[in-house]
N, C-alpha and C positions, 0 to 999 in steps of 0.2 A: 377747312377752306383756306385761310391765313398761311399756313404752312405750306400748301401744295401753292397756292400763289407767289411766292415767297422763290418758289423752283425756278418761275416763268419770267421773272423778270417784273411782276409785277406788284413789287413790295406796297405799293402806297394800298393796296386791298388790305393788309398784313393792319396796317393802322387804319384803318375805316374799318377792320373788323373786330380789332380790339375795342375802338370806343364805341363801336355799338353793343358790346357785350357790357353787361350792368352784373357785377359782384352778388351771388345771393349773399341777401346779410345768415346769420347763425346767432342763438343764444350764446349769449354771454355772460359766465359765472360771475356774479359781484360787480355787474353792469349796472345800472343806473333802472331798468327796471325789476332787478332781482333783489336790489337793495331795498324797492320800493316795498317788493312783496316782505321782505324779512322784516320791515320796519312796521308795518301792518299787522305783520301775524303778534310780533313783539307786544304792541299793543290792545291787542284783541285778547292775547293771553293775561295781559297782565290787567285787561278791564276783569275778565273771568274772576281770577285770584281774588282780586280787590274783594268785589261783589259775593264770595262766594260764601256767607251767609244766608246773602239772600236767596240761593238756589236750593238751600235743603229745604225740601217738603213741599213747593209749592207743585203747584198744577201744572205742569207742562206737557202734558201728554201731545197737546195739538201741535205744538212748539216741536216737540220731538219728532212728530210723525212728518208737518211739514218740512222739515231736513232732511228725513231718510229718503221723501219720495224727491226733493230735489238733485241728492244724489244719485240715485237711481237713475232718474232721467239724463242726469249729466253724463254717467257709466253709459248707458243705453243709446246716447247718440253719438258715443265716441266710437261705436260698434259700426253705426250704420254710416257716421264718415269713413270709417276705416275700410268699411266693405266699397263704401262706391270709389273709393280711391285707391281699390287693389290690394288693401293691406291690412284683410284681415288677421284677427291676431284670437286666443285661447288666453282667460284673464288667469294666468297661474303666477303670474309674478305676486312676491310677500303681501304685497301693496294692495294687488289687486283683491285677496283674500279678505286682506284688514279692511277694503271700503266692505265689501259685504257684511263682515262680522259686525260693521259697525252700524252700519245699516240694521242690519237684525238688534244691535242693542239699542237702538234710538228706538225701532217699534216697541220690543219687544223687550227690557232686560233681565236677560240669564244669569248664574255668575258664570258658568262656563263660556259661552258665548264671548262674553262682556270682557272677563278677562283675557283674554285669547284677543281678542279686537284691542283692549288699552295697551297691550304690550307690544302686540304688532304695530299694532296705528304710533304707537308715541313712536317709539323708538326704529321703527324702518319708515315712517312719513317725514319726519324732523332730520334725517340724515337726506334725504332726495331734497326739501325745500331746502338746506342747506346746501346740497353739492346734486345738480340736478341732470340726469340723463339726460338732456334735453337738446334738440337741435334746431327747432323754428324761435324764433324772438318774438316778442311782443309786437302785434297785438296778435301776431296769429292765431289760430284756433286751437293747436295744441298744444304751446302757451298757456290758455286762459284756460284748457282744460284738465294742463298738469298741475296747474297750481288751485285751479279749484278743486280736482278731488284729493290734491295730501293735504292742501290746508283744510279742507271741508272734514278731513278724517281727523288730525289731529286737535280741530276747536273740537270734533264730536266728543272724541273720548274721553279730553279733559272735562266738556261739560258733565259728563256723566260722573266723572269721578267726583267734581266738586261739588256735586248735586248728592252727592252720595248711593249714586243705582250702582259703580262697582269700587269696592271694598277689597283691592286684594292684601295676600297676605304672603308672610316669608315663604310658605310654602307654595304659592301662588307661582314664584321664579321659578321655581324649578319645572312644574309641569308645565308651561309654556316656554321652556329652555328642550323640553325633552320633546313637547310637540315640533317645537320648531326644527328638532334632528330628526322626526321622524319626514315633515317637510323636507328639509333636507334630500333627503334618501330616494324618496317619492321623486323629485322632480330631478335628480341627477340622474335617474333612471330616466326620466322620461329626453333630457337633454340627450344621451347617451344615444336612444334609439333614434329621435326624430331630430339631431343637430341644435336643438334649441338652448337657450340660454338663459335657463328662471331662474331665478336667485343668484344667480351671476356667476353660477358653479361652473360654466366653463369656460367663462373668461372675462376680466373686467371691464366695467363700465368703458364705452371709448372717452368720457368724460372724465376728467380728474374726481376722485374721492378717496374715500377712507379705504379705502382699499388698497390701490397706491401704497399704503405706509406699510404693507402685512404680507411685502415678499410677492413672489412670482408663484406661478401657477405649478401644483395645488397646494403649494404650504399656507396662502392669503384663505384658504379655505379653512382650516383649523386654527389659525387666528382669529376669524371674523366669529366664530363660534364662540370662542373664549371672550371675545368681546360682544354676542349678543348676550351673554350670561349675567358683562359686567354693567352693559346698558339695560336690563330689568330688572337689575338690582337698585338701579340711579332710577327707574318709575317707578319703583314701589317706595323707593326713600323719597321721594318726590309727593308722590300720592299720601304717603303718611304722616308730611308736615304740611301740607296744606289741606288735610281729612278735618273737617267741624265736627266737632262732637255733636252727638245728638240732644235738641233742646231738651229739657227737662221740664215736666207741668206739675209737680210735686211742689207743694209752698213750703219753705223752709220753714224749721223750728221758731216758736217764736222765742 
């Protein structure tokens, strides 16, 4: 309208149309509310750590259960906004995988399961709350619902860990390095046929991330591989110096 106004002679439309048009705002990386959430999660982790004596062996089953179905719910209505607003979506992204495995190790822990969910969950949830696909701002609704299910993934699986339900081990890297190339394969396949984009295999984030640093397309793809290898290598070094040993009920020698 502005422009075709603009033709007639009638520029002053041109500025009465400008200032009635309002800027959508946009998430903003390392804004004042993503600082808020990083400063939060920072502290959340580091109460965990502290505390994480007191997490082996107690009773938390109910504690557990009510997180899995909180998430759940959270996943479950981001489905049924996504539908009334046109946009729904098939949950295959890493992400989406790691809430369910995590989900399943909060009711339920497996070691397969479990480790499969702390390797996913730490290290592809801690890379998006650091550098976040994201396009609405706070307080929006999917906002408050991206940052609740990676942080809600990543407090899960560290409580598990330092609760001691999963234990992985050297060998632990690699069969969640191999699952995540068979992932891989799976969903480049499925990009390939239906145009879609899971795992970011066919094209990066439009948001800055680690990506960015690992070449153009598809060399950032055999990069990012060698660096999920070297990031479940930093969870399991991670997991194995803050792992409590298990108490002892043996009285010592007198």
């Amino acid at each position: 309208m502005g422009a075709l106004a603009a033709h007639d002679g009638r520029g002053h439309l041109d500025i009465l149309s400008a200032a009635l048009i309002t800027p959508t705002p946009s998430f903003v990386s390392f804004g004042p509310d993503h600082i808020a959430v990083l400063i939060g999660m920072g502290l959340a982790l580091a109460s965990l750590v502290w505390r994480r004596r007191q997490l082996v062996g107690r009773d938390d089953t109910r504690l557990r259960r009510e997180v899995a179905i909180f998430l759940l719910v959270n996943e479950a209505l981001s489905w049924i906004v996504g539908l009334a607003q046109g946009s729904g979506r098939v949950p295959l992204q890493l992400c989406d995988l790691a809430l369910l495995l995590t989900v399943g190790s909060l009711l339920r822990p497996t070691r397969a399961v479990s480790e499969l969910a702390y390797f996913w969950g730490l290290a592809g949830s801690v890379q998006a709350i650091l550098t976040p696909d994201l396009v609405v701002p706070f307080p929006g609704y999917w906002w408050l619902k991206f940052f609740t299910t990676h942080c809600g993934i990543v407090l899960g699986v560290v409580y598990l860990a330092l609760s001691g339900r999963i234990r992985p081990t050297q060998r632990s890297v690699w069969i969640v390095w191999g699952w995540t190339n068979v992932y891989a394969m799976v969903v480049g396949c499925l990009n390939g046929i239906y145009g879609t984009n899971y795992g970011y295999l066919a094209h990066k984030p439009m948001h800055p991330s680690l990506l960015d640093y690992f070449g153009p397309w598809p060399y950032y793809i055999g990069v990012s591989d060698l660096m999920a290898l070297a990031l479940f290598e930093w969870c399991y070094l991670l997991c194995a110096w803050t792992r409590v040993a298990p108490r002892s009920h043996r009285r010592q020698p007198a």
